[in-house]
C-alpha positions in Angstrom: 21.8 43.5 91.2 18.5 41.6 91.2 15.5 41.9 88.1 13.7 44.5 89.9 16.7 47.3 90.2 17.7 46.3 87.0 14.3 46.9 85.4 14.4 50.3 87.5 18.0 51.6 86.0 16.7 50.4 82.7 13.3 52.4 82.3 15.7 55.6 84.2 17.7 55.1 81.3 15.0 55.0 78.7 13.5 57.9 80.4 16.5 59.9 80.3 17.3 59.5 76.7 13.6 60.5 76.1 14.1 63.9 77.6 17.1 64.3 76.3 16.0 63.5 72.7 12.8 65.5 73.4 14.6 68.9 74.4 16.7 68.4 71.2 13.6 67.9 69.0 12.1 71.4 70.4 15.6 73.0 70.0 15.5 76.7 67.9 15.9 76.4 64.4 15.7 78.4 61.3 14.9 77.4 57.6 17.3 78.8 55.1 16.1 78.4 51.6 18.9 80.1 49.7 18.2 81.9 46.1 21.2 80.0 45.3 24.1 78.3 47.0 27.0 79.5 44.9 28.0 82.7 44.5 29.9 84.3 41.3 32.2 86.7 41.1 35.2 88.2 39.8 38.4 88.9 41.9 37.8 92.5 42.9 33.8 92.3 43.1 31.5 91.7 45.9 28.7 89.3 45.8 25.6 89.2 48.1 23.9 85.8 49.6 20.2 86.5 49.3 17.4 83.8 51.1 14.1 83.1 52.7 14.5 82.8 56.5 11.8 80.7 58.2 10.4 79.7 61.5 9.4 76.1 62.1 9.7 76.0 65.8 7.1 77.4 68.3 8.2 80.2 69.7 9.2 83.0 68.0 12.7 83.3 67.4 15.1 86.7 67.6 18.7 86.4 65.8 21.0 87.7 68.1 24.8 87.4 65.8 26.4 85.2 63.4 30.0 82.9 62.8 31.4 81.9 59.7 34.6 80.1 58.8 35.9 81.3 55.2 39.2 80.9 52.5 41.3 83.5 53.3 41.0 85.0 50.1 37.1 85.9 50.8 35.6 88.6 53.6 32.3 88.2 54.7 30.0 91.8 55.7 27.6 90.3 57.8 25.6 93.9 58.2 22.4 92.7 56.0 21.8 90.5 58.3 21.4 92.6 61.1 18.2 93.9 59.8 16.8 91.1 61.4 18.1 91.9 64.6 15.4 92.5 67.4 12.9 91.2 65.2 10.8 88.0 65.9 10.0 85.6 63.3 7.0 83.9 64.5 6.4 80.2 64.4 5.1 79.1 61.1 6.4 82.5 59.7 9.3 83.5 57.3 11.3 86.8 56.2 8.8 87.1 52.7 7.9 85.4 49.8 11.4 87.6 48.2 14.9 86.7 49.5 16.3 89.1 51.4 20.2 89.9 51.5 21.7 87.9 54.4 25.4 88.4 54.0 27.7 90.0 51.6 31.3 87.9 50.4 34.2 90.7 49.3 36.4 88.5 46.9 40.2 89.7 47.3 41.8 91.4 44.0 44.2 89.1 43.0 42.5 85.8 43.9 43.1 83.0 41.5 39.6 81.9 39.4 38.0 78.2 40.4 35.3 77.3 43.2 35.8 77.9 47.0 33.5 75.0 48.0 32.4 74.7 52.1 32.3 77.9 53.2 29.9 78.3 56.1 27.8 81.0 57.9 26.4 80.7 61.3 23.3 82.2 62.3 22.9 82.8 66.2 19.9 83.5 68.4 16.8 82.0 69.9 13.6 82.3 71.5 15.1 85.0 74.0 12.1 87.8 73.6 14.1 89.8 72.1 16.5 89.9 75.1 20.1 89.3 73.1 20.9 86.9 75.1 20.3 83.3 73.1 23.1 82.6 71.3 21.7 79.0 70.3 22.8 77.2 67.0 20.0 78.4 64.5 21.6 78.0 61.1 24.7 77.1 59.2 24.6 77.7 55.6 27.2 75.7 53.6 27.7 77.9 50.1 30.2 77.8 47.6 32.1 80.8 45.8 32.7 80.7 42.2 36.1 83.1 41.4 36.1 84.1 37.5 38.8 86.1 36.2 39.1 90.0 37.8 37.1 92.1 35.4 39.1 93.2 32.2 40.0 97.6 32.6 38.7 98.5 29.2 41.5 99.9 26.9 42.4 103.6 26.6 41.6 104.4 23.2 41.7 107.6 21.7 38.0 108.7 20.5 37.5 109.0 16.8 37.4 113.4 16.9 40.9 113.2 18.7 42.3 110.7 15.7 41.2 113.4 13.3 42.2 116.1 15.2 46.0 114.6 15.4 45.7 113.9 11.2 44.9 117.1 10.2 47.9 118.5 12.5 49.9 116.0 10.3 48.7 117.1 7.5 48.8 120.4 8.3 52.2 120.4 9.3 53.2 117.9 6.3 51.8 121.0 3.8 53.5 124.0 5.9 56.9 122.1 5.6 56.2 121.2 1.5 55.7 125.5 1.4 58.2 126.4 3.0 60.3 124.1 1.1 59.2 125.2 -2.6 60.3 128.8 -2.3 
């Protein structure tokens, strides 16, 4: 292979990395800034993930599903998030200046307190016009879920008029018997 050719498959080369680096530099993305990234709850409860979506591409972007990988303890509702469906969020845009509810975690009765670290939701989508039919990578959220102990049942006790109504049966009765005993 003499200089020339070689110079030829080098600068294809070069230009082939630039495109491909180039179309992954322009690829559809979202901004998740979460309200926080660990979620608390007791072993029972449900507890909601709440953020600010963005735009930093420039097309406007449509979110089309989602994906998550979870403990088998947790359930993830992913219907929040589908108020987003069919809508765009424009380049430079976001969701609000409030965090809006993205996903809800259902924590299994029963499931033993600590942290579930590296859980993961998948937002899917693209700049489709509204089409449904990207199904690019837009966002994985990595959160954690804090377990605390299942919420306490409060205790059946008896009311204070029901403790006095039960003692003056007793003592009523206690005073029948003492009559009925003197004569």
């Amino acid at each position: 292979m003499n200089s020339k050719t070689k110079r030829h498959a080098w600068a294809l080369a070069a230009l082939s990395i630039a495109l491909v680096f180039s179309s992954a530099a322009r690829a559809d993305s979202l901004g998740v800034a979460a309200a926080s990234s660990t979620l608390t709850g007791a072993a029972g409860s449900t507890v909601t993930f709440d953020a600010v979506v963005s735009n930093a591409g420039p097309d406007p972007i449509y979110i089309n599903g989602d994906g998550s990988t979870l403990d088998s303890f947790l359930t993830l509702d992913d219907s929040p998030l589908f108020n987003l469906v069919g809508i765009p969020i424009s380049p430079g845009s976001n969701t609000g200046p409030d965090a809006l509810a993205l996903f809800n975690i259902l924590i299994a009765p029963g499931t033993a307190p600590g942290i579930y670290t590296g859980e993961v939701f998948t937002i899917y989508g693209g700049a489709d016009g509204g089409a449904g039919t990207a199904y690019d990578d837009l966002a994985d959220i990595v959160f954690n879920v804090k377990v605390t102990s299942a919420a306490t049942p409060p205790k059946n006790t008896p009311e204070p008029g029901t403790l006095l109504l039960v003692a003056s049966g007793i003592v009523s009765l206690a005073l029948w018997r003492r009559r009925t005993n003197t004569f």
